[in-house]
N, C-alpha and C positions, 0 to 999 in steps of 0.2 A: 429562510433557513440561516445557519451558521453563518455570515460573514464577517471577512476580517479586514473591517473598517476601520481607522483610526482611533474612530473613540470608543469605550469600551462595551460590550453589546448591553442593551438595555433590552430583557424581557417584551414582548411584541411587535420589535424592531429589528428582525437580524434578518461549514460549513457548518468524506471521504475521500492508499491508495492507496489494486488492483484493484490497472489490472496489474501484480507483483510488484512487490516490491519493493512503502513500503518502503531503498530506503524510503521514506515517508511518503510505503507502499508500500503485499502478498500482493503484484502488480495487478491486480485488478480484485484480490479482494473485495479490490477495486484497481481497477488495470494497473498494475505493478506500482504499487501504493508506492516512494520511493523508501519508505522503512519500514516496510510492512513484513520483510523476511531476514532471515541469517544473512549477512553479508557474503560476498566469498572469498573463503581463507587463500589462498593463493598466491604464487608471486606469478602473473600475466594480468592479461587485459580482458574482459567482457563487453563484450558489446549488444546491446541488443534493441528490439522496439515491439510497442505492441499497438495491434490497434482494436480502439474497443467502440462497441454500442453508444456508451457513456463514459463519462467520468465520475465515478461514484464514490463521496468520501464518507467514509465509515457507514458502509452499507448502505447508507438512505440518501444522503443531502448532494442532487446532481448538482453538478460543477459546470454541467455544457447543456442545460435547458437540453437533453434529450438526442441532444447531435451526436456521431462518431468524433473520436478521436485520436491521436497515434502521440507515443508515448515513447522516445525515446530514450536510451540510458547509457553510459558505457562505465564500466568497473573498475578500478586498476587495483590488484591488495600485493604483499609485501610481508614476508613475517607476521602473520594476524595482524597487520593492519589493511585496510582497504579505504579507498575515495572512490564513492561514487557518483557522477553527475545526473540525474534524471530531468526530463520536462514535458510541460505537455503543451501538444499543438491543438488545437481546436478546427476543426475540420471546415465547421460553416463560417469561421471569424475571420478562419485564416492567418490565425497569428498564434506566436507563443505568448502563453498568459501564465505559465508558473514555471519558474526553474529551482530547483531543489539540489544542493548541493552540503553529502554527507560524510563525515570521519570517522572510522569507526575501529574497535578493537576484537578482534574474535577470541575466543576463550572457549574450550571444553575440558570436562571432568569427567569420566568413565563415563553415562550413557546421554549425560547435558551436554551442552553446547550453548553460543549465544555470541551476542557482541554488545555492547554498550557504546555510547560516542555522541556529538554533537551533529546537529544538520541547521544549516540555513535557508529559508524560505525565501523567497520575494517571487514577487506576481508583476510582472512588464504586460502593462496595456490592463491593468483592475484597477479598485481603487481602495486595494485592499493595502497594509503596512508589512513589509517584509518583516521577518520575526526568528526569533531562534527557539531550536529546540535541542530537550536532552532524549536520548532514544536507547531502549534496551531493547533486547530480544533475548528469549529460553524458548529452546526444546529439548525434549526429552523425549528418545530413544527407543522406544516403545513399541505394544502390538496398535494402540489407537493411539499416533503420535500429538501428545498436545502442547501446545503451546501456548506462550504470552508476549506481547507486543506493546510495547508501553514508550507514548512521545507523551512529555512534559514541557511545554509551552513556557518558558523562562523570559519571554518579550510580550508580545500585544497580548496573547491568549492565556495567561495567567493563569494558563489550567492544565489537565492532559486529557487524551483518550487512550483507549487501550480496545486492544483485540485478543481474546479469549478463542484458540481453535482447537477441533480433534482431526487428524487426518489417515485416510488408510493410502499405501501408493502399492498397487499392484503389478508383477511384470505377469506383460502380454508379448506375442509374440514382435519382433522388432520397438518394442519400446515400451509405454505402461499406463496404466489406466490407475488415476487418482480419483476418491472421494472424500471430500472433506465438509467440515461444517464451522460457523463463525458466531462469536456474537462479537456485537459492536457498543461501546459505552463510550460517554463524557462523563466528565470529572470538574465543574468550575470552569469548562473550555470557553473563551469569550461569553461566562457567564451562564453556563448552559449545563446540568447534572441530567442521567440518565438512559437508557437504553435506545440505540437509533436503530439497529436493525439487527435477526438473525439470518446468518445466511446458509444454504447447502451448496455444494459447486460439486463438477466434476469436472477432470479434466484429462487431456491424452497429451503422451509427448513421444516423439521418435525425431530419428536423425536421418538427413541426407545433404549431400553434398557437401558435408562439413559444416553445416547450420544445425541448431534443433530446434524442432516445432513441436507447440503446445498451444492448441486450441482447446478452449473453456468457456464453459456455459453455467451460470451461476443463476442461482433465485434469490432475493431479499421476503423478508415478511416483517411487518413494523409495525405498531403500537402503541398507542398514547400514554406516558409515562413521565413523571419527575415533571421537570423544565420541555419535555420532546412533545411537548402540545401546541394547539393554534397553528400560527404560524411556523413556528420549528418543528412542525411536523413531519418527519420523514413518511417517503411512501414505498408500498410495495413494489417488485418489479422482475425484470431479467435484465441479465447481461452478458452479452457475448463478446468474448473475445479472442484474438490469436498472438501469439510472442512469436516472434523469431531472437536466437539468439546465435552466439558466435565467441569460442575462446581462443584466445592466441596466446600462447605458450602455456607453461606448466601448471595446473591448481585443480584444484577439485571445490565443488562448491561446496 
């Protein structure tokens, strides 16, 4: 699959994040991808963690050969800006191997919204090249809320991918019931053009004790495509996950 090796991917040689996330993670999209959603506008702190099945990036290419993992993140924003730290632990390795650190701007216009900003990559314990990226996000306000998710690779991966989603969020009693659906592309990413997976998810969220939980169950389905052949082949799958999160002082996400 997709690695981010030093030298630049060569076809037959060579990844997705939510769970939310996003920043570069919808965290678990693949568990809180860490730029995978809207930052949050806010002047406090977020904190949160998730832990998932896998590590899934852009829907197909796992990240933890199949182990659980826990994903922790915390927020701080300020006048439409926000800094978010994300990383991910690896459960069977027992170590951190990615830490993801994002800036970002929030901006809306009657039923838009979004952020744009930079993120830094580096992987402690791979033998992957830490890297930069530029990252947007738009949604728009809607009965089937969609969106688009767009990291461009300005260092090793010389390319972007982007995520494509519809989502509906229902309220249920004490909290609410989300469905949504994903597709997943590369663009030149370490060499790499075409479709890695679409995904469906659901998910629930409610509060207690001044935390809120959203456990989520998501499907992948994948397909031979462009450069996402052979080897780079993503595969079909599930994945399950739970967030716990946690605000301290004032914002809304």
């Amino acid at each position: 699959m997709v690695r981010r090796y030093a030298s630049r991917f060569i076809s037959g040689s060579i990844i997705v994040a939510c769970v939310v996330s996003s920043p570069a993670a919808s965290a678990v999209a693949s568990p809180l991808p860490p730029a995978d959603s809207i930052a949050m506008s806010a002047s406090g702190i977020e904190w949160g963690m998730t832990y998932a099945s896998k590590y899934l990036f852009q829907g197909g290419f796992d990240y933890s050969d199949g182990e659980p993992v826990v994903q922790p993140q915390a927020t701080t924003g300020w006048n439409g800006l926000s800094l978010q730290v994300w990383s991910n632990w690896d459960q069977a390795r027992r170590e951190v191997n990615e830490l993801d650190v994002t800036i970002q701007h929030d901006w809306q216009r009657g039923l838009a919204s979004g952020a744009i900003g930079m993120a830094y990559l580096q992987y402690p314990r791979r033998d992957w090249v830490a890297t930069w990226e530029v990252v947007g996000t738009v949604a728009f306000e809607t009965f089937l809320e969609p969106t688009l998710d767009l990291h461009w690779d300005v260092g090793e991966g010389d390319g972007a991918y982007w995520t494509a989603g519809l989502s509906r969020e229902l309220s249920v009693p004490n909290g609410s019931l989300s469905v949504a659906t994903k597709l997943y592309g590369l663009e030149h990413y370490y060499g790499v053009s075409g479709i890695t997976a679409l995904e469906a998810a659901v998910s629930a969220s409610g509060e207690w004790a001044g935390l809120s939980f959203e456990p989520s169950l998501q499907r992948q389905w994948t397909w031979e495509n462009r450069d996402v052949v052979g080897e780079n082949r993503t595969h079909p799958g599930w994945l399950l996950a739970l967030t716990v999160t946690s605000h301290i002082g004032i914002g809304k996400r």
